[in-house]
N, CA, C and O atoms as CSV, one atom per row, in Angstrom:
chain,resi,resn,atom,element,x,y,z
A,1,UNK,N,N,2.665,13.764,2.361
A,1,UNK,CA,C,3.584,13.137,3.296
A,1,UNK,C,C,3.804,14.015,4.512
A,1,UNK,O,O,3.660,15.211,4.261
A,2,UNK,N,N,4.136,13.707,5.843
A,2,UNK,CA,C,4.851,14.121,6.944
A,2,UNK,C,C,5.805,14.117,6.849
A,2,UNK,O,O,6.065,13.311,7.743
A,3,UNK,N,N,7.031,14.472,6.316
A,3,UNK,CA,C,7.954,14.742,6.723
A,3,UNK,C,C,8.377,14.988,7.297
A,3,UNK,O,O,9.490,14.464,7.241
A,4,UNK,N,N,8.202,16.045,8.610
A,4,UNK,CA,C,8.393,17.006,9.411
A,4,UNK,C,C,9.911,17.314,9.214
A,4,UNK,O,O,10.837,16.794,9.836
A,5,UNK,N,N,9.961,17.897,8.607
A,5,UNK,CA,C,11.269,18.949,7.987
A,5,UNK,C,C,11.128,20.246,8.972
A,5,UNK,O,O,12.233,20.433,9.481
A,6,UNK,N,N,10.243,21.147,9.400
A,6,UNK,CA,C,10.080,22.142,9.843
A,6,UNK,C,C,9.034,22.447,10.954
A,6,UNK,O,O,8.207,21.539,11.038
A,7,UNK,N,N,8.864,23.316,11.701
A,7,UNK,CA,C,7.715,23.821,12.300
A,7,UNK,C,C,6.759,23.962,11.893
A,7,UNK,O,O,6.911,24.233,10.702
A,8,UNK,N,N,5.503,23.948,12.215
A,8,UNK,CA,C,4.804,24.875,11.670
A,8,UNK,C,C,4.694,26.427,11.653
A,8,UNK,O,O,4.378,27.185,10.735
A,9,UNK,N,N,5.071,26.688,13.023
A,9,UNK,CA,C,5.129,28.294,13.118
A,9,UNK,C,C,6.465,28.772,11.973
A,9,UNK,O,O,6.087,29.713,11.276
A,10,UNK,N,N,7.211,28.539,11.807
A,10,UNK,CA,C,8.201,28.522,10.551
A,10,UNK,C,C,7.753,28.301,8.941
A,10,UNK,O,O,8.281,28.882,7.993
A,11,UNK,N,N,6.866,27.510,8.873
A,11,UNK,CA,C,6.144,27.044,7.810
A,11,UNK,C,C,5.261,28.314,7.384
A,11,UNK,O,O,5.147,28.582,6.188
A,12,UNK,N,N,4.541,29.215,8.520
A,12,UNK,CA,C,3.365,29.953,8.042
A,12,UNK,C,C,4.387,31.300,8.067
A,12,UNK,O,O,4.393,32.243,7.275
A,13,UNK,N,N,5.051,31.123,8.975
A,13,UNK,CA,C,5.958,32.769,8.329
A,13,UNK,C,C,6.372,32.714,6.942
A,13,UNK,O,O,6.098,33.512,6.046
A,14,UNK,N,N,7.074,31.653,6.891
A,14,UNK,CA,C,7.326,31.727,5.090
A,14,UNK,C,C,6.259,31.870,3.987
A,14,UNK,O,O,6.206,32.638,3.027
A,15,UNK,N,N,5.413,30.888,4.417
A,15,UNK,CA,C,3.814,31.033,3.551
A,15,UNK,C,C,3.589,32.546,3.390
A,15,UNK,O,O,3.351,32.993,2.268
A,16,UNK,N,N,3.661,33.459,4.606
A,16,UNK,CA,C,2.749,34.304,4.654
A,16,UNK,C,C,3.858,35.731,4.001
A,16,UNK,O,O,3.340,36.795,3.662
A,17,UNK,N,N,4.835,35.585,3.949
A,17,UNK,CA,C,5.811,37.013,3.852
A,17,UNK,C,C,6.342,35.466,1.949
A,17,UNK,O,O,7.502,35.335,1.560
A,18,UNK,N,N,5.738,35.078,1.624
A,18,UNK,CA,C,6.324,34.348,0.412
A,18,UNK,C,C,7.324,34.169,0.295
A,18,UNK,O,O,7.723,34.703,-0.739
A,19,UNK,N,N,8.276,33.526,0.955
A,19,UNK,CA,C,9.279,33.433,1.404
A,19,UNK,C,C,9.715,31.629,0.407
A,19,UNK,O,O,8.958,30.667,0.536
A,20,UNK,N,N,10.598,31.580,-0.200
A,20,UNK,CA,C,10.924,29.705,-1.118
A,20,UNK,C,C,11.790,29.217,0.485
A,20,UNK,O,O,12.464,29.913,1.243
A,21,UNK,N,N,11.427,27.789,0.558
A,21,UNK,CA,C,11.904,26.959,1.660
A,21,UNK,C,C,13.138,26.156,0.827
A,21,UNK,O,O,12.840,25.761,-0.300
A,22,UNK,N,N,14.259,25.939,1.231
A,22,UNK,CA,C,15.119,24.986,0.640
A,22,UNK,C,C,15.177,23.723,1.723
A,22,UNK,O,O,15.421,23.860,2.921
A,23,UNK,N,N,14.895,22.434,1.032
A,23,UNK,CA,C,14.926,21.131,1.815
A,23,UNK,C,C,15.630,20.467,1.513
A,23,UNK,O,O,15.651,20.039,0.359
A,24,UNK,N,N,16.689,20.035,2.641
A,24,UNK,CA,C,18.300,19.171,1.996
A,24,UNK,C,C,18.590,18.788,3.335
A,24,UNK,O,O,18.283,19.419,4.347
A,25,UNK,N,N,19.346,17.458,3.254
A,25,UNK,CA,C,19.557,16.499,4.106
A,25,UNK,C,C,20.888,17.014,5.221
A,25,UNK,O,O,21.894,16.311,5.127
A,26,UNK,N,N,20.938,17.871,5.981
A,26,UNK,CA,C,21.524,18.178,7.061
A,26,UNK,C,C,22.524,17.114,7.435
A,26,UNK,O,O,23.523,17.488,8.050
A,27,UNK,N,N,22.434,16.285,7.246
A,27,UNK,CA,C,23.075,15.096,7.257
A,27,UNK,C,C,24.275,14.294,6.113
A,27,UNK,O,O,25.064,13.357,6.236
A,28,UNK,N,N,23.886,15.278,4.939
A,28,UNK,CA,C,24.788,14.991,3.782
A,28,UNK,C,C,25.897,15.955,4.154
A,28,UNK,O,O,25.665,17.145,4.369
A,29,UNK,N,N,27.430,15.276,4.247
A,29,UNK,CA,C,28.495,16.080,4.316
A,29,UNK,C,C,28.425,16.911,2.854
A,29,UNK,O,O,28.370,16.395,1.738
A,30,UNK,N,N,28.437,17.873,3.072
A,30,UNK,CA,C,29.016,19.433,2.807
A,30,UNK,C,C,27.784,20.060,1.886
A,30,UNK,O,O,27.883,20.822,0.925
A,31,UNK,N,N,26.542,19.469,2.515
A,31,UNK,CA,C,25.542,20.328,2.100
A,31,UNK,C,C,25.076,21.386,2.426
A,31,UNK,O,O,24.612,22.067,1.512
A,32,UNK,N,N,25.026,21.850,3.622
A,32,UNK,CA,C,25.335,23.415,3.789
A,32,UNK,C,C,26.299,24.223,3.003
A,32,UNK,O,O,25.999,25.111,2.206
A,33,UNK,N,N,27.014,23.979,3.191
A,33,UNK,CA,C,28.218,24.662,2.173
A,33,UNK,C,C,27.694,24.755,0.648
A,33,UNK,O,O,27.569,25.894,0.197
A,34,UNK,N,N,27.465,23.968,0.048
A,34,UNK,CA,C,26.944,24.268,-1.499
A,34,UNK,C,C,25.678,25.103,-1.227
A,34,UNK,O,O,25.694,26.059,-2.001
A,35,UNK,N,N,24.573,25.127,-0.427
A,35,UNK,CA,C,23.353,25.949,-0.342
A,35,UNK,C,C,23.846,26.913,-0.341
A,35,UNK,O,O,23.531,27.684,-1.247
A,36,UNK,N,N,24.834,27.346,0.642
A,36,UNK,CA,C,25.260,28.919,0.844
A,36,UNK,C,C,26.308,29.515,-0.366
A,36,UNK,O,O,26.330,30.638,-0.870
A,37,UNK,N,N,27.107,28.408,-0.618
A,37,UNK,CA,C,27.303,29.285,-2.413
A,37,UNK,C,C,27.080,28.826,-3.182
A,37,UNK,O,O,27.823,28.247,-3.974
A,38,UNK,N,N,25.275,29.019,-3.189
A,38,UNK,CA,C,24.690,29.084,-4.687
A,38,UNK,C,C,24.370,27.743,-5.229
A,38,UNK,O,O,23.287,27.611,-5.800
A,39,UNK,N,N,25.350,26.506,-5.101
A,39,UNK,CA,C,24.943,25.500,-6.417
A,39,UNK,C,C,23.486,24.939,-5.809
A,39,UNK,O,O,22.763,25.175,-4.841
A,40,UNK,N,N,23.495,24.438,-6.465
A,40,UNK,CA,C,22.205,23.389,-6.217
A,40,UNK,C,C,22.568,21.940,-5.536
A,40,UNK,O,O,23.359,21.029,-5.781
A,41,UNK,N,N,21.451,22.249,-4.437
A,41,UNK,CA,C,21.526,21.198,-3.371
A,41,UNK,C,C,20.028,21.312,-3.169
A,41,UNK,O,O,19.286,22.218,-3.547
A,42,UNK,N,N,19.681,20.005,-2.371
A,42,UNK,CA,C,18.024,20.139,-2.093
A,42,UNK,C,C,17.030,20.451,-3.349
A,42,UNK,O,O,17.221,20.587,-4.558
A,43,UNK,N,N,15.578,20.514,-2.284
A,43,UNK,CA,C,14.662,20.832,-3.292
A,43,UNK,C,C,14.238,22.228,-2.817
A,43,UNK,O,O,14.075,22.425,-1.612
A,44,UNK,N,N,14.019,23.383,-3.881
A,44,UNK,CA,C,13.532,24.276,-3.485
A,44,UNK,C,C,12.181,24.338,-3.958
A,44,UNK,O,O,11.706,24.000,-5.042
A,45,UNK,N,N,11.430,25.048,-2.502
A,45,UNK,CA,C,9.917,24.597,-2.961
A,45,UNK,C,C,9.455,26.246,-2.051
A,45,UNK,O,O,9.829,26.849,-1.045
A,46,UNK,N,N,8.306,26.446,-3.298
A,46,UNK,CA,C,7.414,27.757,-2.930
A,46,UNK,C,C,6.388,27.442,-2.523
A,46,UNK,O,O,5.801,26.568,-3.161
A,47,UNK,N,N,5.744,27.993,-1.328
A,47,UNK,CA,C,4.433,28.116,-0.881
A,47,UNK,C,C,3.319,29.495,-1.123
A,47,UNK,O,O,2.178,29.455,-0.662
């Protein structure tokens, strides 16, 4: 899929320093807030 969630130049820094991407709807009230303490929100995905 395209999603376009991200850059690519963002995409290959993470790829390349192995860096996990977290993907969550910016748009869901108070989903930032749970990413930053800890619970689970989004999908976390390794490249």
């Amino acid at each position: 899929r395209n999603l376009q969630v991200m850059d690519a130049t963002a995409f290959a820094l993470c790829r390349d320093q192995k860096l996990p991407i977290r993907v969550f709807s910016i748009n869901k009230p108070g989903a930032l807030k749970r990413i930053v303490l800890g619970e689970d929100e989004g999908t976390l995905v390794h490249v």
